[in-house]
C-alpha positions in Angstrom: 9.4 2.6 -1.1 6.9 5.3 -1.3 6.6 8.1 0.8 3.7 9.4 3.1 3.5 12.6 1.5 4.0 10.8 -2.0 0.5 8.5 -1.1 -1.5 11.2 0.3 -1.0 13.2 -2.9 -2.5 10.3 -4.9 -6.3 10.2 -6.1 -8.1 7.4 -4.5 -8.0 6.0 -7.7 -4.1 6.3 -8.1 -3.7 4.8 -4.4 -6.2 1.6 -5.5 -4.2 0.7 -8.6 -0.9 1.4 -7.0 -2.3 -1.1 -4.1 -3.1 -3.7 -6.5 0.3 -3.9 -7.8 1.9 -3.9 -4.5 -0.1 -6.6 -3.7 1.0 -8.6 -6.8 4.4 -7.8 -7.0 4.2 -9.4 -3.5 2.6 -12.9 -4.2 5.2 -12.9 -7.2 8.2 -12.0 -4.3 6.4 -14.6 -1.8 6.8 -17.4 -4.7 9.8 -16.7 -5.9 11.2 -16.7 -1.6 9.2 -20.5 -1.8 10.9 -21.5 -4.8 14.0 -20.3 -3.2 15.1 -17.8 -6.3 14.9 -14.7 -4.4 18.1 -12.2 -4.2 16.8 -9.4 -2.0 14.1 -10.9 0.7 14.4 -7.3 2.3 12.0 -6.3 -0.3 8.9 -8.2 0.7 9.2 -6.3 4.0 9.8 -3.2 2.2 6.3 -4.1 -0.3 4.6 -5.2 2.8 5.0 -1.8 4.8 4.3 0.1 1.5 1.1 -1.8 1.7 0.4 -1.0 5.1 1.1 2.9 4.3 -1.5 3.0 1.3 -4.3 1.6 3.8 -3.8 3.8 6.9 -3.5 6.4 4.1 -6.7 5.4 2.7 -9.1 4.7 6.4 -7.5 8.5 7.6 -9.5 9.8 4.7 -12.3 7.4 4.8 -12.7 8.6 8.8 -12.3 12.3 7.9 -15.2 12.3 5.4 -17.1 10.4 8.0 -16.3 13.0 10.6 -17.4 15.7 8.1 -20.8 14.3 7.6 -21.4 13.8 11.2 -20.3 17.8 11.9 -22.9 18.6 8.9 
């Protein structure tokens, strides 16, 4: 699991791919749970609240460069 602080000191780019391979690793975890192959199903919670930190991450700094154009 990934840390706040961790995220926040990403690029946007960094953040984006690190998103995309959350996001797979995920769909690889949700199969293998279907299939019924999976050891550790705490992990998709764990990748899914990852994923949830990398997009709050990513609108607060969407919103604060909006707030900075309107202040301009």
């Amino acid at each position: 699991m990934i840390k706040a602080d961790d995220i926040r000191k990403m690029s946007p780019e960094e953040r984006l791919k690190k998103l995309n391979e959350l996001r797979e690793e995920l769909m690889k975890l949700r199969l293998k749970a279907e299939a019924g192959t999976l050891d550790n199903p705490g992990k998709i919670r764990a990748i899914r609240k990852t994923i949830a930190r990398i997009l709050t991450i990513m609108r607060e700094e969407e919103l604060k460069k909006q707030r900075g154009e309107k202040k301009s």
